[in-house]
N, C-alpha and C positions, 0 to 999 in steps of 0.2 A: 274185243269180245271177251267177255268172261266164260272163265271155263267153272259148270258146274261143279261137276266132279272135284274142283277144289275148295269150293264152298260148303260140301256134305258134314254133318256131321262126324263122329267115329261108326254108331250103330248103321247108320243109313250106307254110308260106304263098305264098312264089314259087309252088310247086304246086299249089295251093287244094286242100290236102289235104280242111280240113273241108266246100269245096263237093262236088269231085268225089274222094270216096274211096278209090276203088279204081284210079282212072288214077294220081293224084298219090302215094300210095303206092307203085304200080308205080316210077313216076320217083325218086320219093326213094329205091327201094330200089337201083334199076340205079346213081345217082348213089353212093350210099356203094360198092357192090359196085367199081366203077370206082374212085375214089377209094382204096380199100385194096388195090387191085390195085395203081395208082401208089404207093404209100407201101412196099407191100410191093416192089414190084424196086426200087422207089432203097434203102432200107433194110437190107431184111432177105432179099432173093431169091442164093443159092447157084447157082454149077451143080451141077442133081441128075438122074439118070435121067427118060426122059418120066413113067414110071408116079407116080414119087416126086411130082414136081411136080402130076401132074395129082389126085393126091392132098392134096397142100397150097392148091390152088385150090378143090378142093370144098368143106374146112372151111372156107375162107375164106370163101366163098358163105352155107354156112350158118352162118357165125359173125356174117357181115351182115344175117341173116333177124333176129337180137336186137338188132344196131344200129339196123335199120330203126325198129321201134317205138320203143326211148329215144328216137330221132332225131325223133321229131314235137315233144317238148317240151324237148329237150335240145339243145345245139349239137355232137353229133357231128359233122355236114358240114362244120361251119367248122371243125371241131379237126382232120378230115383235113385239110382246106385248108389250114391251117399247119402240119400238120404235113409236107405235100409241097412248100409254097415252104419247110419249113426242109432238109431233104433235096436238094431242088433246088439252095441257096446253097453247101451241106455240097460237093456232087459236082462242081461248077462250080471250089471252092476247091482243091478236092483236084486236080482235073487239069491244072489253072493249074500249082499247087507239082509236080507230077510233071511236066510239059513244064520248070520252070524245074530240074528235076532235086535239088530241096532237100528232096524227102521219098524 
């Protein structure tokens, strides 16, 4: 028999997803939700009218309701993780070069 608990990801185990289900879920789900919220304004966030944006937050919410589940057995949360320190190094580099005025 396979034992869950060793199949968990990192975030889902930190959570004791398969002790306490329905809290650690919660957490893993607000964590991804967060997580592409940061990924999405270093990234990809425009200025757009409030309605536009608050429209583009909601799918993002509910586009996190289907990460949430991959994310128990998957490494979604680390892939945002890397993917917001690589955006963080990206926007850090980029305003370096725009203060030294060479972009």
């Amino acid at each position: 028999m396979v034992n869950v608990e060793d199949r968990l990801s990192f975030f889902p185990a930190l959570y004791r997803v398969d002790v306490n289900p329905e809290a650690g879920m919660w957490y893993l789900y607000l964590t991804i939700i967060l997580l592409s919220i940061v990924v999405y304004k270093l990234g990809f966030a425009k200025k757009l009218p409030p309605l536009k944006s608050a429209l583009i937050y909601l799918f993002l919410i509910l586009g996190c309701t289907v990460l949430t589940f991959l994310a128990v057995f998957l490494p979604v949360t680390e892939g945002l993780i890397i993917a917001a320190l690589i955006l963080i190094i990206y926007k850090i580099r980029l305003r370096r070069e725009q203060a030294k005025g060479t972009v």
